[in-house]
Each structure stands twice: as C-alpha cells, then as structure tokens.
C-alpha positions in Angstrom: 23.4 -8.9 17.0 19.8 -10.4 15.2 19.7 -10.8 12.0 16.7 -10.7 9.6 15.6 -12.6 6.7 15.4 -10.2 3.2 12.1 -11.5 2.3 10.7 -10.9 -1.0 14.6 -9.5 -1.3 13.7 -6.5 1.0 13.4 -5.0 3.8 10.7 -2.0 5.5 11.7 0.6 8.0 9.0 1.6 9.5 6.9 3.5 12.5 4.4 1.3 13.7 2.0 3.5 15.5 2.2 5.9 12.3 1.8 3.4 9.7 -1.3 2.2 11.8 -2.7 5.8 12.0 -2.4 6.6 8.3 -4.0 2.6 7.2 -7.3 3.7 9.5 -7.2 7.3 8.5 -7.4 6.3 5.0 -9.8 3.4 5.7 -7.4 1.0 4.2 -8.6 -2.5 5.5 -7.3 -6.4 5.8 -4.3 -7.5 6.8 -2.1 -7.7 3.4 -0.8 -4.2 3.3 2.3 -5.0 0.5 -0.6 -4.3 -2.1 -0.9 0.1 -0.6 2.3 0.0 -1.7 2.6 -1.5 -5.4 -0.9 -1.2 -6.4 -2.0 2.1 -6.0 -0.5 5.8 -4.8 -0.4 5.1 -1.2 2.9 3.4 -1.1 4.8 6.5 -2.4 2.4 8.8 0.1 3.4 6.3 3.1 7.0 6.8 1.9 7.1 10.3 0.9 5.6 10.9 4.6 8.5 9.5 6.1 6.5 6.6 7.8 7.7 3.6 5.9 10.8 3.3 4.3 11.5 0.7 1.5 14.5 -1.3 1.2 14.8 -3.5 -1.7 17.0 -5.2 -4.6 18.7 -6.8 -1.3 20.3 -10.5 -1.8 18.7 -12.9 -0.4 20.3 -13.4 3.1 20.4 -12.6 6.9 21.5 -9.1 8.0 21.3 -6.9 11.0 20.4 -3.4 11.5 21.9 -0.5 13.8 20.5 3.3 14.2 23.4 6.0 14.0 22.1 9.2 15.6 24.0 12.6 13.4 26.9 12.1 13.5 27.6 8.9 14.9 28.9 5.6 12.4 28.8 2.8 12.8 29.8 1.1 9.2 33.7 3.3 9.0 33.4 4.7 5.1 35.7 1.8 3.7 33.0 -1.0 4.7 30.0 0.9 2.7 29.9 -1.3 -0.5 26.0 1.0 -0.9 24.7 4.2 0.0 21.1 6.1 -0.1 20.4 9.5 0.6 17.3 11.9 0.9 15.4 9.8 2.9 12.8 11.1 5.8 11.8 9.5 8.5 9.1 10.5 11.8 8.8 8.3 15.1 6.0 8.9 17.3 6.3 6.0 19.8 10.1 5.6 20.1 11.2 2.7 17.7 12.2 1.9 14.4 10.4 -1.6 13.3 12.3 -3.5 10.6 10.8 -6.6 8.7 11.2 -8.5 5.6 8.8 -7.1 2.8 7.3 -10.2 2.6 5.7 -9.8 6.2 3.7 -6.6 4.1 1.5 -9.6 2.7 0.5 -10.4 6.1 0.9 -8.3 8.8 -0.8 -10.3 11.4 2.4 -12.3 10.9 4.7 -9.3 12.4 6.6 -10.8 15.5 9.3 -10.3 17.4 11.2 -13.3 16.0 11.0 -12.0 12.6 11.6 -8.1 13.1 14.3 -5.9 14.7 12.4 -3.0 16.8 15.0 0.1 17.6 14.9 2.7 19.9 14.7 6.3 18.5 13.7 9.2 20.2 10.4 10.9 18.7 10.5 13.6 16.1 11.7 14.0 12.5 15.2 12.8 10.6 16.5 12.9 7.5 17.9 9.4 6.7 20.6 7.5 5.3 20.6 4.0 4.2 24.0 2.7 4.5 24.8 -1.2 3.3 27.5 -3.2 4.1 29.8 -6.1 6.0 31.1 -5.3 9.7 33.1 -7.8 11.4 32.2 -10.3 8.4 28.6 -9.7 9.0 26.0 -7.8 6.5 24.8 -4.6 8.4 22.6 -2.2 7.7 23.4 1.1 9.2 20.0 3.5 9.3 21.7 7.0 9.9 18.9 9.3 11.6 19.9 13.4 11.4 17.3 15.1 13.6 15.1 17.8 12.3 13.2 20.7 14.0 10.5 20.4 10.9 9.7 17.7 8.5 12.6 17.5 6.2 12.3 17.7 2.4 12.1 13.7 0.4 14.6 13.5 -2.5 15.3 9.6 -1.9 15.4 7.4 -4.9 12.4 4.9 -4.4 14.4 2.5 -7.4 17.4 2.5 -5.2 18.6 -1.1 -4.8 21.0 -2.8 -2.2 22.7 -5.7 -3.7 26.4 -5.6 -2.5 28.8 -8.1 -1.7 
C-alpha cells in the first residue's frame, strides 16, 4: 500500500478538477495556494464547499490512505486511536487526491510520487476521517456516505490527528 509523507504535519483531501475551478473562478493566481487557506477566508470557503479537506496536527511520518464507501470499514472500531466527523466532500472527476500540506506551497510540485489519487464515484458525501494502525501500519481511512444533495458541514477545522 503507498504511503505519504505528513508534510508540514498534514495532510489535504482534495478534488482536483474542483479545487482548480474555484482558484480560476475566484481569480486566485500563482502557484503557492497554502496561503487561500491561512491567510484570508478562502480556506474555510474551499473547505466548507467540500472541495478540500484539511488534515492536520498529524506526527510527522509515512501513512497510507483507503476510501470506505457507506458502510464499508476498513480500520475495525478497536484500531481507531482518532475519529472526525461532519465532514463534506464533492468529486467531479472520479478521485480523491491526497498530498502533504506542504505541497500547498507549491503546487507545481504535485506528482504522483508524492500523492495518493483514489477512485470515487462523482457526487456528494458526508465524510469521516478515521486514524489509525492496520497491520502495524498508520492508515488513514476516508469514509465517503453518499448524498443525493450537498450535505450539511459541522466538521471541526481544529481537529487534530496525533495518535499512536
């Protein structure tokens, strides 16, 4: 399973085709987009509009990440050690696109060594951040609940995922 470095001690779910759509729609240039989201109100738009989703207060390390579609699980309830709900999240081009936050500063520096792309099918969830060790591994498990509509944000932006 590939593994990805926490850089900047984070990680970013996103939708690239959506994050791309919303940076031109809101004529937000250059290539160091980590500043839309700590500088100014577009971080918490992108995030509130389900198309990037922050993950961060993560130990520095490796770790690998799985979609669970409803209810499918992947991490059984006794390997969660962390747990984040009221998420939302909206595909249009059929992956999930994982990276280190540090990438943000650059994004021309996006590749496929350094990311993890997913396959999800297009449409609306609610998600689920769950953290924790499979097989003696650190996993992230992204749970996706499909929606008919765009589901309602209640996750905690100051969440963090330090576990064991």
């Amino acid at each position: 399973m590939k593994k990805i470095f926490s850089e900047l001690k984070g990680f970013v779910v996103f939708s690239p085709q959506l994050l791309a759509n919303y940076l031109q729609e809101n004529n937000l240039s250059g290539t160091n987009i980590l500043k839309y989201f700590v500088e100014n109100e577009h971080g918490d738009e992108i995030t509130k509009s389900g198309i990037a989703i922050p993950i961060i207060g993560v130990e520095e390390d490796h770790y690998a990440f799985r979609v669970s579609v409803n209810d499918e699980k992947i991490l059984n309830d006794d390997e969660v050690e962390v747990e984040s709900r009221g998420w939302i999240f909206q595909t249009a081009n059929n992956e999930v696109k994982i990276v280190g936050i540090g990438y943000l500063k650059d994004i021309t520096s996006i590749n496929a060594e350094n990311s993890i792309t997913l396959s999800l099918e297009n449409g609306w969830y609610s998600l689920k951040i769950r953290g924790g060790n499979k097989d003696g591994e650190r996993l992230f498990e992204l749970n996706m609940q499909k929606q008919d509509m765009h589901p309602a944000f209640t996750g905690d932006v100051t969440t963090e995922y330090y576990y064991g």
